[in-house]
C-alpha positions as CSV (number, residue, x, y, z in Angstrom):
1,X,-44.9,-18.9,19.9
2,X,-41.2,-18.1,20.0
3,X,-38.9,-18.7,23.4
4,X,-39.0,-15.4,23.7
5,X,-42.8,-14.1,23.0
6,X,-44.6,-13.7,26.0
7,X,-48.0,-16.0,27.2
8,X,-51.5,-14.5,25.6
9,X,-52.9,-12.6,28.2
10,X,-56.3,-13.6,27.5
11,X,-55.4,-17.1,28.4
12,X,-57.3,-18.5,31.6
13,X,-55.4,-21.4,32.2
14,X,-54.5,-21.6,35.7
15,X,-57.8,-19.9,37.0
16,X,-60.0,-23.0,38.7
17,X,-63.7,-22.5,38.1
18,X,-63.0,-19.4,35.7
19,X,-66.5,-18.9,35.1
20,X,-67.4,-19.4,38.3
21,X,-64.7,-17.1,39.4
22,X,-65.6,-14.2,36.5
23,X,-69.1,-14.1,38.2
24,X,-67.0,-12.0,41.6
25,X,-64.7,-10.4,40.3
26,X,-62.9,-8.5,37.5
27,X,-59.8,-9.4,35.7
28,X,-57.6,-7.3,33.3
29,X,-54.1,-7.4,31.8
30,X,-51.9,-4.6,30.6
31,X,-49.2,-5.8,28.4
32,X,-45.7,-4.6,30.1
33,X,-43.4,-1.6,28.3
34,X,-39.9,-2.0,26.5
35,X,-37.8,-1.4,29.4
36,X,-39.3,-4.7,31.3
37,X,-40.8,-6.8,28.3
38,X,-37.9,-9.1,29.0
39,X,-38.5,-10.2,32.3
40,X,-42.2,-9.7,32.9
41,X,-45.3,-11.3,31.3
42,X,-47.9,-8.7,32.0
43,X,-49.7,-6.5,34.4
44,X,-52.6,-8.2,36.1
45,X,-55.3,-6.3,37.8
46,X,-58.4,-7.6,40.3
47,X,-60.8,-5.6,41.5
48,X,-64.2,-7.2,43.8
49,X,-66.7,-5.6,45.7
50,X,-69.1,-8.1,47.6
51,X,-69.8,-5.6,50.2
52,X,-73.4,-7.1,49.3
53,X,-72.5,-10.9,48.7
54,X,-71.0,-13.5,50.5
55,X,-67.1,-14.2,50.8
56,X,-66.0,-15.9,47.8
57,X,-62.7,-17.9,47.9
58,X,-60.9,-17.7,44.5
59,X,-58.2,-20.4,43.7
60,X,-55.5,-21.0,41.5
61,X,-52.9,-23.5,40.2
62,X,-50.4,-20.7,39.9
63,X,-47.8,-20.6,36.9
64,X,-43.7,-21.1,38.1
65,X,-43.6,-17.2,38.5
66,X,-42.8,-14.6,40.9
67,X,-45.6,-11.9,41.3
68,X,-44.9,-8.5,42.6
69,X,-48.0,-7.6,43.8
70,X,-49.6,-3.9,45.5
71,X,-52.7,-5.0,47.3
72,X,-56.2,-3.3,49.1
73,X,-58.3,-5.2,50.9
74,X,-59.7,-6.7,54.2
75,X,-56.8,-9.0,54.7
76,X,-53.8,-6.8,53.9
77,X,-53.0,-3.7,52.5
78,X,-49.1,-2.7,50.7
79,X,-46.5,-4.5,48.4
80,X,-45.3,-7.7,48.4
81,X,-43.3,-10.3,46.6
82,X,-45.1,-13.9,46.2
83,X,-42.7,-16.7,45.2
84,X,-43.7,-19.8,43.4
85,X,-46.4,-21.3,44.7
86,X,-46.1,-25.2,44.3
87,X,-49.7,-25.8,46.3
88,X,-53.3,-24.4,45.1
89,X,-53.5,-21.1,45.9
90,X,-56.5,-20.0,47.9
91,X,-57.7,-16.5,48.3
92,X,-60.7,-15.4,49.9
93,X,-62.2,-12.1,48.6
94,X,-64.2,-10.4,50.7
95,X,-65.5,-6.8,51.2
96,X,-64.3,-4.4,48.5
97,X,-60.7,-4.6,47.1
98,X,-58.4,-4.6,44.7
99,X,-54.9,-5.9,43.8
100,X,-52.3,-4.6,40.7
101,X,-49.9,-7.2,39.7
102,X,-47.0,-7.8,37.9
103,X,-46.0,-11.8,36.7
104,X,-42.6,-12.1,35.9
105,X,-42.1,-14.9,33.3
106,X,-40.5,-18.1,34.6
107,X,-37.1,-17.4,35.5
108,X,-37.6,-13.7,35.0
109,X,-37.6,-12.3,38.6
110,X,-34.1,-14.3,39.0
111,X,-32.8,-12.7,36.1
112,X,-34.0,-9.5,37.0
113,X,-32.8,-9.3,40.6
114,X,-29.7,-11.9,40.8
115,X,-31.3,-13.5,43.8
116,X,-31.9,-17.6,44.4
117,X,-35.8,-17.8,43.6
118,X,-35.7,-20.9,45.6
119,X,-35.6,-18.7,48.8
120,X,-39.0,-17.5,47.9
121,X,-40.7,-20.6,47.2
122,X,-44.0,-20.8,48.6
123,X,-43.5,-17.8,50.3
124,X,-44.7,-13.8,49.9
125,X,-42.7,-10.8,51.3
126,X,-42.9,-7.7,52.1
127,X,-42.0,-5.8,48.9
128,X,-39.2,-3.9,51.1
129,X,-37.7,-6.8,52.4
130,X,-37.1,-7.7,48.7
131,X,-36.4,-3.8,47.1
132,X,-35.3,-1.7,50.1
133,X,-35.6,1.2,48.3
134,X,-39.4,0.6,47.1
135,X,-40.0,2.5,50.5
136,X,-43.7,4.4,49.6
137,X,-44.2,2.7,46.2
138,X,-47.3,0.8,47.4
139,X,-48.9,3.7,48.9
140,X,-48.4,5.6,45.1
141,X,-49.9,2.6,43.2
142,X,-53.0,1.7,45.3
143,X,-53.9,5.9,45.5
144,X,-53.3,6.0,41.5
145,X,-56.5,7.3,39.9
146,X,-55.9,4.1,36.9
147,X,-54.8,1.0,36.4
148,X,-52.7,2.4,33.6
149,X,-50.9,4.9,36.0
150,X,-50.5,1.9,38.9
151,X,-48.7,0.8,35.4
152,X,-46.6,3.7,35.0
153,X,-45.7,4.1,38.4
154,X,-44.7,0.7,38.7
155,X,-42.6,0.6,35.4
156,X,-40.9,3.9,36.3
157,X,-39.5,1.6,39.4
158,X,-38.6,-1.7,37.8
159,X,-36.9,-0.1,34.7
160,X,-33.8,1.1,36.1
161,X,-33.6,-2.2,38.3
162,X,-33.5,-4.8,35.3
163,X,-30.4,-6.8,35.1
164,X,-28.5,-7.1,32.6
165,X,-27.9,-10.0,29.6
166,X,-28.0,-13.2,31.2
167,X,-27.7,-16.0,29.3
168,X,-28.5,-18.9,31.5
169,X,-32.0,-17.2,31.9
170,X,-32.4,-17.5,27.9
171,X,-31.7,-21.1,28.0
172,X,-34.1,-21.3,31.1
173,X,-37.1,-19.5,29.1
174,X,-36.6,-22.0,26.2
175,X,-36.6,-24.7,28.2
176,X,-39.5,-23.7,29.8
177,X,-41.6,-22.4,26.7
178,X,-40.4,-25.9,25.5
179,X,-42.0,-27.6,28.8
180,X,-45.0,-25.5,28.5
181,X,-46.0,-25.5,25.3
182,X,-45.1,-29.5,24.3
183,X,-47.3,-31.9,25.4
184,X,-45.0,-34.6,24.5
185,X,-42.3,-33.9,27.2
186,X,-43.3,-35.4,30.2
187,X,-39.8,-36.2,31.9
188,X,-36.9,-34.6,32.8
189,X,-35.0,-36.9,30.3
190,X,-35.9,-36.0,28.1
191,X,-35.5,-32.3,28.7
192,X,-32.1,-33.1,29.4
193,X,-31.9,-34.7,26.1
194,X,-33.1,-32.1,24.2
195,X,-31.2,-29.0,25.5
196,X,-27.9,-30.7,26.8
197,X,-28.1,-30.3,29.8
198,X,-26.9,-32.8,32.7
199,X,-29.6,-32.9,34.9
200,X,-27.6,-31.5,38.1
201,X,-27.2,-28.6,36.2
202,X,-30.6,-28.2,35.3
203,X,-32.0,-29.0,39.1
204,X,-29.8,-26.2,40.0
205,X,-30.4,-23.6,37.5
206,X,-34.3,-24.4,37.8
207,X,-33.6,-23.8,41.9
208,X,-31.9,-20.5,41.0
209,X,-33.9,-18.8,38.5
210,X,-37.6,-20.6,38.6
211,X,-37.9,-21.3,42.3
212,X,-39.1,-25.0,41.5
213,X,-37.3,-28.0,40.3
214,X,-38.0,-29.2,36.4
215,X,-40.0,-32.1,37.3
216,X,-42.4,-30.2,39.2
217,X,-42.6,-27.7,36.8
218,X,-43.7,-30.7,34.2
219,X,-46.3,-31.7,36.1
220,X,-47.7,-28.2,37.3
221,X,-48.1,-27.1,33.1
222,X,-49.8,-30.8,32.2
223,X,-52.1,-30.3,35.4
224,X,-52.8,-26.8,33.8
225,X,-53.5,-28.4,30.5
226,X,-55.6,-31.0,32.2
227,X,-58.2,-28.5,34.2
228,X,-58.4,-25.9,31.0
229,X,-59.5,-29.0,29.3
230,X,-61.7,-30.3,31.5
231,X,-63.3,-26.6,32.2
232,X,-64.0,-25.9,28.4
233,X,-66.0,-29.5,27.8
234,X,-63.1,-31.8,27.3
235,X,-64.1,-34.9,29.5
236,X,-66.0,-37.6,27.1
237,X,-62.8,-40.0,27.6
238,X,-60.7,-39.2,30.7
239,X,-58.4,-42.4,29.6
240,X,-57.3,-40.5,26.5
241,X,-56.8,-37.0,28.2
242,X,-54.5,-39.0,30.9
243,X,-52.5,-40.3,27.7
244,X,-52.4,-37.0,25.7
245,X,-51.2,-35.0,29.2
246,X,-48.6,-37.6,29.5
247,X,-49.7,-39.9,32.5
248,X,-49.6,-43.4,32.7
249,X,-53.1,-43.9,32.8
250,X,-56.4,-42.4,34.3
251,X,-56.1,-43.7,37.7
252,X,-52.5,-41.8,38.1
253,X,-54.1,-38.7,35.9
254,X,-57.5,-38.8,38.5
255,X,-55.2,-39.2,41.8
256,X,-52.9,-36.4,40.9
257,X,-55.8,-34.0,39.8
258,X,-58.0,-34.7,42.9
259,X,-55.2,-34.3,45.0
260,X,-54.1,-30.5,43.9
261,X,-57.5,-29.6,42.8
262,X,-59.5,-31.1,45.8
263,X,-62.1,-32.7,43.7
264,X,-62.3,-35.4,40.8
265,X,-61.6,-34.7,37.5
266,X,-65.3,-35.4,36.2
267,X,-66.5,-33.8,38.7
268,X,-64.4,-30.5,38.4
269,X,-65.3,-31.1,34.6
270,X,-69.4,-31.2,35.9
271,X,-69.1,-28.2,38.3
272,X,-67.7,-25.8,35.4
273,X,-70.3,-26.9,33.3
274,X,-73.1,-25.1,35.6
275,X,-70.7,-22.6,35.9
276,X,-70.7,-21.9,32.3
277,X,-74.8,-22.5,32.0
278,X,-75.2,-20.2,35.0
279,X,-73.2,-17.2,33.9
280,X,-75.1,-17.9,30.7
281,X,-78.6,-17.4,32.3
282,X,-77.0,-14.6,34.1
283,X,-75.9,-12.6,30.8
284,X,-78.6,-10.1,29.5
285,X,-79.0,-10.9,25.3
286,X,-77.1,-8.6,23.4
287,X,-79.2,-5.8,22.0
């Protein structure tokens, strides 16, 4: 995948308990249009209804990205802006609702608005606070008849709004495609090696653009690695998996993952399994 190509949007990494979490609600993606493609990963849509089923509290370990987000349910209804979110992030759904999303790529809502993402950090806005003029725009998406038109409507806003050619945002998205995508970088030394950069200079433009610093970022894409792993059957040697994702052993791997996940990695490993068999049991046979 080139610097520049965005994330597959059928990817689930990220999503804790993805089967478990498939079983209460729906998930789609709408690939963004020209006018935005730089800046934004894709359109995410959720819709739930458990008017007739208990509360179910989804959770993610959430990529370094802004969302801009249009949201109906129970809890809150309008737009907002959600900055990086460097803790798991819990949401309980509840009732009927829905919520259209876009995901800016890592850096990309810095880019696009000229503002310090670092303000934003574990934070989510009103979508006014952020775009004054966006005065009305949630009430449009949420009454749109489609997901496609919530798209339409939401590009028709952005489009006009994108910044222009920024070059330290380039050398951000390499250097976090890089940090994504290669297992073998595991410090910040080693980023610095590779791209040149003195490592003030990359605190601050990682403060500026991605809203987390690099080292963090590291550690949130191997713990990303480690529970897509781990939820697709890969847990016969935990030792080796510690290695491969770059930790220092199993014990450091096991501490790091129980503390952001809130269970052991075996056991998270265990508890997807049933989720997998269950949905299974749950799926009428083709034909």
């Amino acid at each position: 995948m080139a610097a520049d190509e965005p994330a597959p949007m059928d990817s689930e990494k990220g999503i804790l308990h993805p089967r478990e979490q498939s079983r209460h609600r729906s998930l789609t993606r709408l690939a963004p249009g020209p006018r935005v493609a730089g800046f934004v990963d894709w359109y995410w849509v959720v819709h739930w209804d458990l008017r007739d089923r208990p509360p179910y509290v989804a959770e993610v370990l959430s990529f370094p990205c802004v969302n801009v987000t249009f949201e109906h349910s129970v809890h809150r209804v309008g737009g907002f802006v959600t900055g990086v979110c460097t803790t798991k992030y819990t949401r309980e759904l509840t009732g009927r609702g829905l919520t259209f999303g876009a995901r800016f790529r890592a850096g990309g809502f810095g880019a696009f608005t000229g503002l310090d993402v670092g303000s934003l950090r574990d934070r989510s806005l009103p979508l006014t606070e952020v775009f004054p003029d966006a005065a009305g725009l949630a009430e449009q998406v949420l009454a749109a008849s489609s997901d496609e038109d919530r798209r339409a409507l939401v590009e028709e806003f952005l489009a006009p709004r994108a910044g222009g050619h920024d070059p330290t945002f380039l050398l951000v998205s390499r250097i976090v495609h890089d940090m994504e995508h290669d297992r073998s970088l595991t410090r910040v030394d080693q980023v610095t090696e590779r791209f040149g950069v003195p490592i003030r200079t990359l605190q601050r433009m990682f403060r500026r653009y991605v809203g987390a610093g690099p080292k963090w970022v590291l550690r949130r894409y191997r713990l990303q690695d480690g529970a897509d792993l781990l939820a697709k059957g890969r847990h016969a040697d935990l030792a080796d998996l510690a290695v491969e994702l770059g930790y220092f052993d199993q014990a450091h791997f096991s501490r790091e993952f129980t503390a952001e996940i809130g269970m052991a990695p075996l056991e998270y490993a265990r508890h997807s399994l049933r989720a997998a068999s269950d949905l299974a049991a749950a799926t009428p046979p083709a034909g």
